[in-house]
Every structure is written in structure tokens, then in C-alpha cells.
One Martini backbone bead per residue (centre of mass of N, CA, C, O) as a GRO file, in nm:
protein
  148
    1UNK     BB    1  -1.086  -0.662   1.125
    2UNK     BB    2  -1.370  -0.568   1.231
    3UNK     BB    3  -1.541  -0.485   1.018
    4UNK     BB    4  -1.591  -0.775   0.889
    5UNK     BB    5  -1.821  -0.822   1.120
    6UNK     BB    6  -2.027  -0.622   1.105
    7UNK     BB    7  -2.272  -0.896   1.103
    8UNK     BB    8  -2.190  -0.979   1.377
    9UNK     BB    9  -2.379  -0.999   1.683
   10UNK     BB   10  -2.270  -1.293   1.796
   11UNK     BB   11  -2.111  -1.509   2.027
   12UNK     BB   12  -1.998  -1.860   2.031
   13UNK     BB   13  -1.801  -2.043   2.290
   14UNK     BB   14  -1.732  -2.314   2.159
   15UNK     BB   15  -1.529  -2.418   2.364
   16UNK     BB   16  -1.215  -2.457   2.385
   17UNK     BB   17  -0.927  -2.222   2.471
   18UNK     BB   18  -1.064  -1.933   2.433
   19UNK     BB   19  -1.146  -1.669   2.515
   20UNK     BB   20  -1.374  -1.446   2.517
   21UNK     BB   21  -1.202  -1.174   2.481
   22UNK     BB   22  -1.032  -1.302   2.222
   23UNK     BB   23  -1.306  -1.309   2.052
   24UNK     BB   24  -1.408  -1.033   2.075
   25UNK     BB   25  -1.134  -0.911   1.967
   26UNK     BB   26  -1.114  -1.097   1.707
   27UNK     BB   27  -1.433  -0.968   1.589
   28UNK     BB   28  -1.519  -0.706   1.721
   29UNK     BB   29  -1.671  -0.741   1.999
   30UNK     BB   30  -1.825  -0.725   2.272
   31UNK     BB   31  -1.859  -0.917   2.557
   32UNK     BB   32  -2.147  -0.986   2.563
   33UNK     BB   33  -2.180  -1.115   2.277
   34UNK     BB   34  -2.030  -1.338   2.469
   35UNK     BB   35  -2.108  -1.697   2.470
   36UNK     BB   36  -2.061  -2.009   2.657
   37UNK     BB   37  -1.983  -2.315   2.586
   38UNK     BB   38  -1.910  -2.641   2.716
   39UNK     BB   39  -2.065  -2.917   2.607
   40UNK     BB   40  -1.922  -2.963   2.381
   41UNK     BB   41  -1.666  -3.237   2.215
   42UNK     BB   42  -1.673  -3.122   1.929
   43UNK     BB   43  -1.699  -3.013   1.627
   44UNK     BB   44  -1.999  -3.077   1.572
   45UNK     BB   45  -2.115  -2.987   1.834
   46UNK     BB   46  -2.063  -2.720   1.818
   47UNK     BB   47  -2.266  -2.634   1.616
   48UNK     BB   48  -2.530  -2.811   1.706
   49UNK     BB   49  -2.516  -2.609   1.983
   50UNK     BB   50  -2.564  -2.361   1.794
   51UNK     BB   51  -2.789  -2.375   1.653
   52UNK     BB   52  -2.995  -2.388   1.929
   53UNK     BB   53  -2.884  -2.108   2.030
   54UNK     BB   54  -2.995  -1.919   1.811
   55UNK     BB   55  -3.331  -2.016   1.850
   56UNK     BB   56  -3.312  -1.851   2.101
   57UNK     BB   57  -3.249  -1.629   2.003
   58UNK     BB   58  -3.377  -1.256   2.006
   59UNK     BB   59  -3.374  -1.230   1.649
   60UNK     BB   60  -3.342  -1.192   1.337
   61UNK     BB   61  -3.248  -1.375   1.114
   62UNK     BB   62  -3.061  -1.174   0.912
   63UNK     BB   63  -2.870  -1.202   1.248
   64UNK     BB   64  -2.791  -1.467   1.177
   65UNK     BB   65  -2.434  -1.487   1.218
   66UNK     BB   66  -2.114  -1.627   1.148
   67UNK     BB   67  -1.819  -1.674   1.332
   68UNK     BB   68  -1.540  -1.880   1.294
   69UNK     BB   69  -1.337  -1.953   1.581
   70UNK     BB   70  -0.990  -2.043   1.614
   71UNK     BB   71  -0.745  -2.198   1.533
   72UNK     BB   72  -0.529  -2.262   1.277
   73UNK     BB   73  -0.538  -2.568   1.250
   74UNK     BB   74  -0.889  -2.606   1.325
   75UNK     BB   75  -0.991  -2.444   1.046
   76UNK     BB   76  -0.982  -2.667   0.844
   77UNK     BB   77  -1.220  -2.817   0.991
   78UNK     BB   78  -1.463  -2.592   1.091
   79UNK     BB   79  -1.552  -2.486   0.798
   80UNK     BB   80  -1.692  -2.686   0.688
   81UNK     BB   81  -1.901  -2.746   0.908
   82UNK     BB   82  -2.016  -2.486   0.937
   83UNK     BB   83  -2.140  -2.468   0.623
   84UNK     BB   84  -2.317  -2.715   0.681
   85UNK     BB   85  -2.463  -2.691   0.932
   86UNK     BB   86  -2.559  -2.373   0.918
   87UNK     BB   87  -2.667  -2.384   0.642
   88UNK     BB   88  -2.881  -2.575   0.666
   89UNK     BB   89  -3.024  -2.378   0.839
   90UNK     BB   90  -2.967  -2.078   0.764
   91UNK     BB   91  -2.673  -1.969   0.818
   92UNK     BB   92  -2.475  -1.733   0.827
   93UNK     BB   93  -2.108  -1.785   0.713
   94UNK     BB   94  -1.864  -1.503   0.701
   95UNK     BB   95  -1.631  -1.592   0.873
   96UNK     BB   96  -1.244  -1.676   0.973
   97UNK     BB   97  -1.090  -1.665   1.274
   98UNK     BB   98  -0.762  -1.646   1.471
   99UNK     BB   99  -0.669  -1.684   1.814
  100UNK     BB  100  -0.448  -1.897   1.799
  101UNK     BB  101  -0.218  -2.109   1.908
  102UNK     BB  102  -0.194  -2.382   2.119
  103UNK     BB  103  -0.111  -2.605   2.298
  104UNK     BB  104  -0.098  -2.893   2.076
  105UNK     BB  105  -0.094  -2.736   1.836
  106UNK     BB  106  -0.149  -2.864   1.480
  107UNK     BB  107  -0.158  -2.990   1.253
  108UNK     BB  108  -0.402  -3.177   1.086
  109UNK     BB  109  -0.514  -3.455   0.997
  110UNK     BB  110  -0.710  -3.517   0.669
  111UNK     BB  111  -0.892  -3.733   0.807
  112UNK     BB  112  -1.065  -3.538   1.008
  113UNK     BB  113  -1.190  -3.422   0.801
  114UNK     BB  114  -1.348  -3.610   0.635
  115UNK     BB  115  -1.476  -3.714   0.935
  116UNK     BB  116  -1.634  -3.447   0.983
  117UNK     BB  117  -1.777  -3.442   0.765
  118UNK     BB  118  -1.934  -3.681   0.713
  119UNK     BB  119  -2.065  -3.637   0.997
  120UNK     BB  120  -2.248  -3.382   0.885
  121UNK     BB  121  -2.401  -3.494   0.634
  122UNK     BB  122  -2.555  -3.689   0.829
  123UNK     BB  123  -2.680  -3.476   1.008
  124UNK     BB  124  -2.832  -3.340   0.745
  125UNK     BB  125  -3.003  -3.607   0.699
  126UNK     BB  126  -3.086  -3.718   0.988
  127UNK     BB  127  -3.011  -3.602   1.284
  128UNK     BB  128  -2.716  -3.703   1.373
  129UNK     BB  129  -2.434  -3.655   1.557
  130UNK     BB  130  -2.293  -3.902   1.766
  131UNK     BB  131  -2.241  -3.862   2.073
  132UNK     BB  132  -2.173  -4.160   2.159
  133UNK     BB  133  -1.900  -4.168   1.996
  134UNK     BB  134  -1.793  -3.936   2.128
  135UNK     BB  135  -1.782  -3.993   2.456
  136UNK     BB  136  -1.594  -4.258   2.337
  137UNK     BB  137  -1.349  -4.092   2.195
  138UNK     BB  138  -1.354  -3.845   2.463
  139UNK     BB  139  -1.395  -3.865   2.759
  140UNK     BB  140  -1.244  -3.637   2.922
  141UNK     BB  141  -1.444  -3.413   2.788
  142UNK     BB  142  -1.714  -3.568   2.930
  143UNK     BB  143  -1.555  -3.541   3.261
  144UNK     BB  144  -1.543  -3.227   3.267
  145UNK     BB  145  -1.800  -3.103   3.216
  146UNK     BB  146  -1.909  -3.262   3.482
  147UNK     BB  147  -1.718  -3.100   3.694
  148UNK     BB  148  -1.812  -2.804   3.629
   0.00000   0.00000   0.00000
């Protein structure tokens, strides 16, 4: 139901397979309203370049908040990260929807979640995201990125 979102008003499409429309209908948002963004590798990465990008936004604080779309599978491991991230920084995360589920896309084994909170954990503490491991346990995904 779009109503739920009425406090969105904008979406960042950090990578993932879900297209802008896919977003933007899920959400219940204009197209224009919906940002791409390719450059994140991994999930913890999706929110901390989610928090840059909203910082960029000329928009009141208040109106800072997010929806976070992803699979069915990923949304178990996304929305504790994204509470933890972006609530650090003061964004507030309203709602989480299911744009459909991809092709390889399975249950996500416990280990995931445990390894991205502890992450995310360590990101609001330190201020490190860790892109040098994402980068070496992903190399794939950003030679695909240099690729764009």
C-alpha cells in the first residue's frame, strides 16, 4: 500500500537487482524520486553511501526517512543494518517492502546477519565501513562497478 510510505520522499536504489520502477511502484513514489546508485559492494556499504547521499539532499531533517526495498531473502539481513546505520546518523528508517525475489536469491544463512550487524556495530563506533574486505571478499562486483 502506498500510504504506508507517505513519509518517503525519496529512494536511493543502492546496486541490487530491483529496477528504479520496480522501486518506485513498491514504495509508491514518482520515478523521478528514485536515485540510482551503483557504486555500494556490499550491504553495509548500501547504507553508508545511503547516509552521504541523503546528506547531499537539499531537504529539511524531518523529511529525511527511508524505506528500505530489497528481496525477500536480503531484507532480513538489510533492515537491522539499515536501523543501525542510518539511525545513527538521526535518519529515520519507516518501513521495509519486498520488491520480488532475483534469480539466485535464497534464505541467507544466520552467519550474514550476525557478520553485517557486527559490521555495522563496529561503522558507528569507529567510523570504518571496511571496503578494503568488501572489495576482497567481493572483488566480482567491484570489477563490474569499474566496468559502468
Amino acid at each position: 500500500d502506498a500510504g504506508e510510505y507517505s513519509s518517503v520522499t525519496h529512494c536511493l536504489l543502492s546496486s541490487g537487482a530491483a529496477s528504479e520502477a520496480a522501486v518506485a511502484k513498491a514504495c509508491g513514489l514518482p520515478l523521478d524520486r528514485v536515485a540510482h546508485d551503483r557504486e555500494a559492494v556490499d550491504t553495509l556499504s548500501n547504507f553508508t553511501r545511503t547516509v552521504r547521499w541523503l546528506a547531499m539532499q537539499e531537504m529539511p531533517e524531518e523529511h529525511k526517512c527511508v524505506a528500505v526495498a530489497s528481496s525477500r531473502a536480503h531484507l532480513r539481513r538489510a533492515w537491522p543494518v539499515a536501523v543501525l546505520v542510518l539511525g545513527s546518523h538521526g535518519i529515520a528508517v519507516r518501513k521495509s517492502c519486498c520488491v520480488g525475489d532475483f534469480e539466485g536469491d535464497s534464505s541467507e544463512s544466520s552467519w550474514r546477519l550476525v557478520r553485517d550487524v557486527a559490521r555495522a556495530l563496529i561503522y558507528i563506533l569507529t567510523g570504518w565501513e571496511g571496503s578494503e574486505i568488501a572489495e576482497w571478499v567481493h572483488p566480482s562486483r567491484q570489477r563490474r562497478r569499474k566496468d559502468d
